[in-house]
N, CA and C atoms as a LAMMPS dump frame, in Angstrom:
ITEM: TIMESTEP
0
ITEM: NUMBER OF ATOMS
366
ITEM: BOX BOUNDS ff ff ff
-5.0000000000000000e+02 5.0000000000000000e+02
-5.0000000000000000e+02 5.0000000000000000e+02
-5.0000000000000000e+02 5.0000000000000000e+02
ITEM: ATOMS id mol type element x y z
1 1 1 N -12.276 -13.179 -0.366
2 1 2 C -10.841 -13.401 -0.467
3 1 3 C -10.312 -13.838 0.905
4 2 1 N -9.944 -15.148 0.852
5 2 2 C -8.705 -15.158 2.632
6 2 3 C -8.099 -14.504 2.363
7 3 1 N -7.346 -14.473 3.991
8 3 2 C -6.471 -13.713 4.578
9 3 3 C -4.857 -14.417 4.312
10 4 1 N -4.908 -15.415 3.394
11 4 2 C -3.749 -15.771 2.525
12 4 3 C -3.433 -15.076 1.508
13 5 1 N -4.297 -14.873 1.148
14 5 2 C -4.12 -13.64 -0.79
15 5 3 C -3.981 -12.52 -0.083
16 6 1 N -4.979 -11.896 0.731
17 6 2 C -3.933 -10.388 1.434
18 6 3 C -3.041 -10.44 1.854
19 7 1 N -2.498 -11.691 2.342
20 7 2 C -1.057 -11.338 2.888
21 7 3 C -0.167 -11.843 1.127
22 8 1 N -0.333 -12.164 0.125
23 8 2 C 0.074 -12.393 -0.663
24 8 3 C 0.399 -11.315 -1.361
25 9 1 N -0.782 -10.443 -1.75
26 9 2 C -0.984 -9.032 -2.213
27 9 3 C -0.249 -8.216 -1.596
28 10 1 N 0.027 -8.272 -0.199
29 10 2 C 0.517 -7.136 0.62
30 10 3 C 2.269 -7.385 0.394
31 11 1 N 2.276 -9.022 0.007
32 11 2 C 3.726 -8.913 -0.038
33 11 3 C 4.341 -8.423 -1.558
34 12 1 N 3.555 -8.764 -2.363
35 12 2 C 3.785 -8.333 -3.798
36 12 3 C 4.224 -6.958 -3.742
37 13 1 N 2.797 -6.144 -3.096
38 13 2 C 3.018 -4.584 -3.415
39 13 3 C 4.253 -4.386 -2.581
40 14 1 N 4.363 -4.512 -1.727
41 14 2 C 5.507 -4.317 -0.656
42 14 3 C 6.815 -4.219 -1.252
43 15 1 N 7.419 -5.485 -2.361
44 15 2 C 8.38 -5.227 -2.984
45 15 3 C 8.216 -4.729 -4.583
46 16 1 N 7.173 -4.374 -4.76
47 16 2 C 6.82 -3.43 -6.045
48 16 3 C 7.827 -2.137 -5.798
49 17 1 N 6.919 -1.779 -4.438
50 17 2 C 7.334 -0.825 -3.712
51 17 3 C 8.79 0.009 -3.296
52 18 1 N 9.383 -1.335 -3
53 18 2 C 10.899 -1.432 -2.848
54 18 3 C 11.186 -0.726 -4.311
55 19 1 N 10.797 -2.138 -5.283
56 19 2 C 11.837 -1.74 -6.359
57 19 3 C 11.879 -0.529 -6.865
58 20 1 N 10.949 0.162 -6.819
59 20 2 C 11.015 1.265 -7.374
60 20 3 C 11.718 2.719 -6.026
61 21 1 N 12.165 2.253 -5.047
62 21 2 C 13.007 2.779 -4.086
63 21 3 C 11.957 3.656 -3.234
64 22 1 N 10.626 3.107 -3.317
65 22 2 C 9.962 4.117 -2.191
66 22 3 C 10.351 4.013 -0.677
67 23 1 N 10.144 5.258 -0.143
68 23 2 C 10.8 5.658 0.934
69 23 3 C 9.832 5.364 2.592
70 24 1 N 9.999 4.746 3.404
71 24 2 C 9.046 4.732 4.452
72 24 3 C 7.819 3.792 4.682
73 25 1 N 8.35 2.65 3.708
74 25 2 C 7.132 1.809 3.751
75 25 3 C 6.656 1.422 4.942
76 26 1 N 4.936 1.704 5.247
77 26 2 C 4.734 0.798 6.902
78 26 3 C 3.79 0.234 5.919
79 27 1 N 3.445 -1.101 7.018
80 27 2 C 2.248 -1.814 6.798
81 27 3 C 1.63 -1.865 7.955
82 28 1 N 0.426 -1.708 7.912
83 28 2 C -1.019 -1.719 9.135
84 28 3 C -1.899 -2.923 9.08
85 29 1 N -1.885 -3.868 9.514
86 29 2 C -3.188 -4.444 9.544
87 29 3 C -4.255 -4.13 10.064
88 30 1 N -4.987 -4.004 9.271
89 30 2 C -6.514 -3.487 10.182
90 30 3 C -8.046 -4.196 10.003
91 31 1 N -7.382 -5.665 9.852
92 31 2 C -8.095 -6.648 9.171
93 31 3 C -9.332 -6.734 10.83
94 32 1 N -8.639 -6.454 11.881
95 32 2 C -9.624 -6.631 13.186
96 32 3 C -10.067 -5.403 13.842
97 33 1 N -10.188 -4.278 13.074
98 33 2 C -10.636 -2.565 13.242
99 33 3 C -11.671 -2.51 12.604
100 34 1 N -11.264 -2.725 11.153
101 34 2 C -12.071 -2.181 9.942
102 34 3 C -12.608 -3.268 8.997
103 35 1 N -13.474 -3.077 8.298
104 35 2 C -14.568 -4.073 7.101
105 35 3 C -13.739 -3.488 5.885
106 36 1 N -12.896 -2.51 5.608
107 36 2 C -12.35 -1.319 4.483
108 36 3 C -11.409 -2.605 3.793
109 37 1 N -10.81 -2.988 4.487
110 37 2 C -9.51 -3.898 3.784
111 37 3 C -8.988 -4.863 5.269
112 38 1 N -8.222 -5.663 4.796
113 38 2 C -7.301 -6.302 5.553
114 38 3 C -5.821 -5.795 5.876
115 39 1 N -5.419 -4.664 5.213
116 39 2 C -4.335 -4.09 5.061
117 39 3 C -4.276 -3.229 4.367
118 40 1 N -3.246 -1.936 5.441
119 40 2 C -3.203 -0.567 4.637
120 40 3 C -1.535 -0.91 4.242
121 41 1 N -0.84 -0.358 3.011
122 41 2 C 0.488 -0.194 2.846
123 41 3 C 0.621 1.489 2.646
124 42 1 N 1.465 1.934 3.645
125 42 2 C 1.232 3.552 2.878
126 42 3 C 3.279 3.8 2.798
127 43 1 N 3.743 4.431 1.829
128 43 2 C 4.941 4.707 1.213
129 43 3 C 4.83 6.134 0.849
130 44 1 N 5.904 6.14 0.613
131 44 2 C 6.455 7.824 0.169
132 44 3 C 7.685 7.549 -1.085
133 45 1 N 7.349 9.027 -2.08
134 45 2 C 8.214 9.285 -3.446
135 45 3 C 8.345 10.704 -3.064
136 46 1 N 9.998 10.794 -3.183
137 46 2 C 10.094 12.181 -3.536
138 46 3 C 9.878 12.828 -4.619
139 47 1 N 9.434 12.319 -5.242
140 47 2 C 8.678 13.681 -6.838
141 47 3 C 7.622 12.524 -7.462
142 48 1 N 6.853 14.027 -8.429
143 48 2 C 5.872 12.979 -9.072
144 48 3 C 5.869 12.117 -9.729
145 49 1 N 7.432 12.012 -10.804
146 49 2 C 7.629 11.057 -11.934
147 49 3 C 7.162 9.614 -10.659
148 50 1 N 8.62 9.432 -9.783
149 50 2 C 8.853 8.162 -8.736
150 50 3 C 7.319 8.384 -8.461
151 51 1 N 6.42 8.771 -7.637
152 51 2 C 4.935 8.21 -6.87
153 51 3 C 4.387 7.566 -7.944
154 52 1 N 4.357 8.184 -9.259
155 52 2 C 3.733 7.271 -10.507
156 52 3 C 4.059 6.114 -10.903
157 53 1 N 5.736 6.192 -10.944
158 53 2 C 6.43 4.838 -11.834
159 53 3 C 5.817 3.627 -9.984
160 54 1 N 5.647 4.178 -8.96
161 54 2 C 5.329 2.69 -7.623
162 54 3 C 4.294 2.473 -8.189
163 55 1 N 3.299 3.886 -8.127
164 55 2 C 2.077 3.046 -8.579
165 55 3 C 1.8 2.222 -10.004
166 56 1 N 2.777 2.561 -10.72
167 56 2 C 2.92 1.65 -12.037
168 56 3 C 3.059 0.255 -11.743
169 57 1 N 4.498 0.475 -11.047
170 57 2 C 4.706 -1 -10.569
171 57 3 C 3.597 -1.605 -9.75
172 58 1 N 3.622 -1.12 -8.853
173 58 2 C 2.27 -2.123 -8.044
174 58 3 C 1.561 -2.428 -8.704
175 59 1 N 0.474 -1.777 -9.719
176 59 2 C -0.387 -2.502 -10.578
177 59 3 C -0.111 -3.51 -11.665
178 60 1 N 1.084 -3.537 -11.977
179 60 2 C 1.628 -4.458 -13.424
180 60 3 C 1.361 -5.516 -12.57
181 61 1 N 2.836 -5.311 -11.217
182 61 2 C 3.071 -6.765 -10.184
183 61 3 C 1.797 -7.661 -10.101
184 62 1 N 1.2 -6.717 -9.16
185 62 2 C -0.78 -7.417 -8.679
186 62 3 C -0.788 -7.811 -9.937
187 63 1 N -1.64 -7.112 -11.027
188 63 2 C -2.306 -7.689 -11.749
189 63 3 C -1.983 -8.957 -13.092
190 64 1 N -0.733 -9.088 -12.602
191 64 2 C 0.244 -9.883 -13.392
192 64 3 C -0.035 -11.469 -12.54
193 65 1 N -0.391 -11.099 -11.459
194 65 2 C -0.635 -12 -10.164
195 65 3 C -2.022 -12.708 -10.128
196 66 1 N -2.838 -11.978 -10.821
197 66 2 C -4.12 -12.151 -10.932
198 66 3 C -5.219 -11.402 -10.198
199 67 1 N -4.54 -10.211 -9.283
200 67 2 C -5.366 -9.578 -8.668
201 67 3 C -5.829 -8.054 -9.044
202 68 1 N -7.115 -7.572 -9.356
203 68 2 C -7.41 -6.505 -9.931
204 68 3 C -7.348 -5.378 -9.265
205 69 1 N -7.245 -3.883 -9.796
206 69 2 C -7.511 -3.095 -9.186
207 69 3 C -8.928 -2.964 -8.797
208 70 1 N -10.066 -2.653 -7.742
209 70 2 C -10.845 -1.901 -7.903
210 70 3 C -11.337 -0.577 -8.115
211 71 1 N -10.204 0.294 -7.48
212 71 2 C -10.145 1.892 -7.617
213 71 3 C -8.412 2.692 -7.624
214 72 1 N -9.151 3.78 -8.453
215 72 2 C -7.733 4.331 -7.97
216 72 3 C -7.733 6.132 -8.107
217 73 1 N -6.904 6.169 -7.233
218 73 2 C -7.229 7.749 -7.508
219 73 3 C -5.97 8.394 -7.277
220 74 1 N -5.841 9.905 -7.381
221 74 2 C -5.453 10.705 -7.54
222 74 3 C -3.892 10.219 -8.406
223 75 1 N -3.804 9.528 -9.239
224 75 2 C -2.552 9.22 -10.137
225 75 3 C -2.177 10.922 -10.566
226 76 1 N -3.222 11.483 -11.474
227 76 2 C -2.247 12.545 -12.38
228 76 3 C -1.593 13.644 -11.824
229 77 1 N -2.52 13.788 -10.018
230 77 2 C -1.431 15.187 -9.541
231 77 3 C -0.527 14.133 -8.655
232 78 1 N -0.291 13.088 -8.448
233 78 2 C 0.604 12.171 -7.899
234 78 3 C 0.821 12.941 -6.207
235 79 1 N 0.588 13.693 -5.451
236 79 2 C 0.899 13.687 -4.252
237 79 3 C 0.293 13.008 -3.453
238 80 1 N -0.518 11.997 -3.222
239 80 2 C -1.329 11.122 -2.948
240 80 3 C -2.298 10.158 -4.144
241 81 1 N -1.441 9.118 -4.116
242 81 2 C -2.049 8.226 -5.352
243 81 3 C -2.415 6.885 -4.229
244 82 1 N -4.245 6.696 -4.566
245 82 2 C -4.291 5.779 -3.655
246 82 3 C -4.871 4.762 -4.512
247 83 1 N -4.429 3.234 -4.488
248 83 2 C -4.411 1.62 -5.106
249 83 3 C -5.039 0.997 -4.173
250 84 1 N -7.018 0.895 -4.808
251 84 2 C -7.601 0.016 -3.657
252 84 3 C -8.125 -1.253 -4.53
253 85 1 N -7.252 -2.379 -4.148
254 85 2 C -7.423 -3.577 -4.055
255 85 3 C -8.692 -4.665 -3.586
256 86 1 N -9.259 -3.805 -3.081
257 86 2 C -10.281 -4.56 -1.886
258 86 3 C -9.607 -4.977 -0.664
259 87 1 N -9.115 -5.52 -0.665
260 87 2 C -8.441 -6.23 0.973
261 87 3 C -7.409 -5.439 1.188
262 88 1 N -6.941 -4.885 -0.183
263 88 2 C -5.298 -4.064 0.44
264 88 3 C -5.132 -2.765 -0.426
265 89 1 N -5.263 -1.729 0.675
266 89 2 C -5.301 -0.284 -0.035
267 89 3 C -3.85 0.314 -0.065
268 90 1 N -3.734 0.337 -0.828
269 90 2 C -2.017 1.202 -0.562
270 90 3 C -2.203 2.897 -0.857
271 91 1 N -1.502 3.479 -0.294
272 91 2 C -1.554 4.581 -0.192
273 91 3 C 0.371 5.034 -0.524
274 92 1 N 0.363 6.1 -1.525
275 92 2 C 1.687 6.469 -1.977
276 92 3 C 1.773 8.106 -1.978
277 93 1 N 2.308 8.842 -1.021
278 93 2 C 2.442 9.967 -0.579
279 93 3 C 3.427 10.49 -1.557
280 94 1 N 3.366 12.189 -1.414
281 94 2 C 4.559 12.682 -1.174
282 94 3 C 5.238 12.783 0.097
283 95 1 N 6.064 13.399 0.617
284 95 2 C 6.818 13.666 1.79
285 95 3 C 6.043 14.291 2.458
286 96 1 N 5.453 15.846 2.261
287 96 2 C 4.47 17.161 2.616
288 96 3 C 2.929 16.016 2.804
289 97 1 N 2.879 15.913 1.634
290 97 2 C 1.604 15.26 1.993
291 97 3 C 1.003 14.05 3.217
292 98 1 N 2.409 13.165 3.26
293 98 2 C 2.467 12.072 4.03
294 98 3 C 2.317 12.488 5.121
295 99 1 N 2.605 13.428 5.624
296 99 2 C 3.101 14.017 7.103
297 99 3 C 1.701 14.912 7.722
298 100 1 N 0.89 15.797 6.114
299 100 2 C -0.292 16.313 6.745
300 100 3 C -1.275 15.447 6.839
301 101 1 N -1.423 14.255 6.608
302 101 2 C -2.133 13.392 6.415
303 101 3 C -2.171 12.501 7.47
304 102 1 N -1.231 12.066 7.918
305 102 2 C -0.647 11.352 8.621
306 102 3 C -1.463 9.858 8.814
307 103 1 N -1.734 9.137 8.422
308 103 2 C -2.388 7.733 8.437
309 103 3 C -2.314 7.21 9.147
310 104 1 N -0.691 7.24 9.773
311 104 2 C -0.412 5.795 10.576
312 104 3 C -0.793 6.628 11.858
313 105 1 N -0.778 7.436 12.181
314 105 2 C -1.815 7.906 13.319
315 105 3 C -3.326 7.903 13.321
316 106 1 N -3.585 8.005 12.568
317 106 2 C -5.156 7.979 11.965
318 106 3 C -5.645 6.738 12.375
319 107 1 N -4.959 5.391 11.796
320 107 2 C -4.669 4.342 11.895
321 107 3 C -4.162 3.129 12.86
322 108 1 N -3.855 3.934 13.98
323 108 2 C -2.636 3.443 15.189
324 108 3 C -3.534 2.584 15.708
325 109 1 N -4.887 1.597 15.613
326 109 2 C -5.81 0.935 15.901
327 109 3 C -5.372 -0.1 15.347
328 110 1 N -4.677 -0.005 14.275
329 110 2 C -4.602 -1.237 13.681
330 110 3 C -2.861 -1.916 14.139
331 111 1 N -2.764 -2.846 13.708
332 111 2 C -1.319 -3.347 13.933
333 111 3 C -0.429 -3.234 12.876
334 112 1 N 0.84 -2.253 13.27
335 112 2 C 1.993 -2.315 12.586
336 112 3 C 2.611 -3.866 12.151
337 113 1 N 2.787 -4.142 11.038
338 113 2 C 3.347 -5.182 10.446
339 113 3 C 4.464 -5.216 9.44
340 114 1 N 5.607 -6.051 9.79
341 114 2 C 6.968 -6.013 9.136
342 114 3 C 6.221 -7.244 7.649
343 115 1 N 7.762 -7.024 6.748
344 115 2 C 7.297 -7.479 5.378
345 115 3 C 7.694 -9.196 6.151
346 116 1 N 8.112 -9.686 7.375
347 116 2 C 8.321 -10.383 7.71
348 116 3 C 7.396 -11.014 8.298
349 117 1 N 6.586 -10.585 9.36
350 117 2 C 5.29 -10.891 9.697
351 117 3 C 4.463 -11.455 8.372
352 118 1 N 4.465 -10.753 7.798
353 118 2 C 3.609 -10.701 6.341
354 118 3 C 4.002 -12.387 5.489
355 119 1 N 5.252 -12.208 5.32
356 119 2 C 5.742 -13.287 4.363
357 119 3 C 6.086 -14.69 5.617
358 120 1 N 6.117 -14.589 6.964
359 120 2 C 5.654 -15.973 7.713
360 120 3 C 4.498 -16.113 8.271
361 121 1 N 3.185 -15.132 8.131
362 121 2 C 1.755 -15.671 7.961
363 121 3 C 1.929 -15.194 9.816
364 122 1 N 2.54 -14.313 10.183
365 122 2 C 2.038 -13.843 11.475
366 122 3 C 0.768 -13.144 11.347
């Protein structure tokens, strides 16, 4: 896959994301860290219905797009539901969870990226 369809994918989920009002979206590139993906998206829902209905959306969006899931996990206890794409893993927290987890520290190797970067091919 280029690094045109991940940034394509990343912009899709990104406003999946939105629409469904998730809270804290970052994006990471870690396309020059890691072999894992080209991009992490990680977001936050305050309850389980909302973490389900993003990850709903994100998958209709993508795969409406033509791009498949490859994995997915933890949907049914929803405090961490993670959407791996291949090139673009999204990650959808709760609040508690987001914070013990913490990614974008985990992560701070890679480069923070706006949905702007993203959608002018920085």
């Amino acid at each position: 896959m280029t690094y045109n369809r991940s940034r394509e994918m990343a912009s899709l989920a990104y406003h999946a994301l939105e629409n469904k009002k998730a809270e804290n979206i970052t994006m990471i590139d870690i396309e020059q860290i890691s072999t894992l993906a080209d991009y992490f998206i990680i977001a936050s829902g305050s309850n389980r219905n909302q973490i389900q209905a993003m990850a709903d959306e994100v998958d209709e969006v993508l795969g409406r797009a033509g791009f498949e899931i490859k994995h997915k996990e933890g949907y049914q206890n929803a405090n961490w539901i993670l959407l791996d794409y291949g090139d673009l893993v999204i990650h959808i927290f709760d609040t508690q969870n987001r914070l013990f987890y913490d990614l974008e520290r985990i992560w701070r190797d890679g480069k923070a990226v706006s949905i702007e970067d993203i959608e002018e091919g920085k």
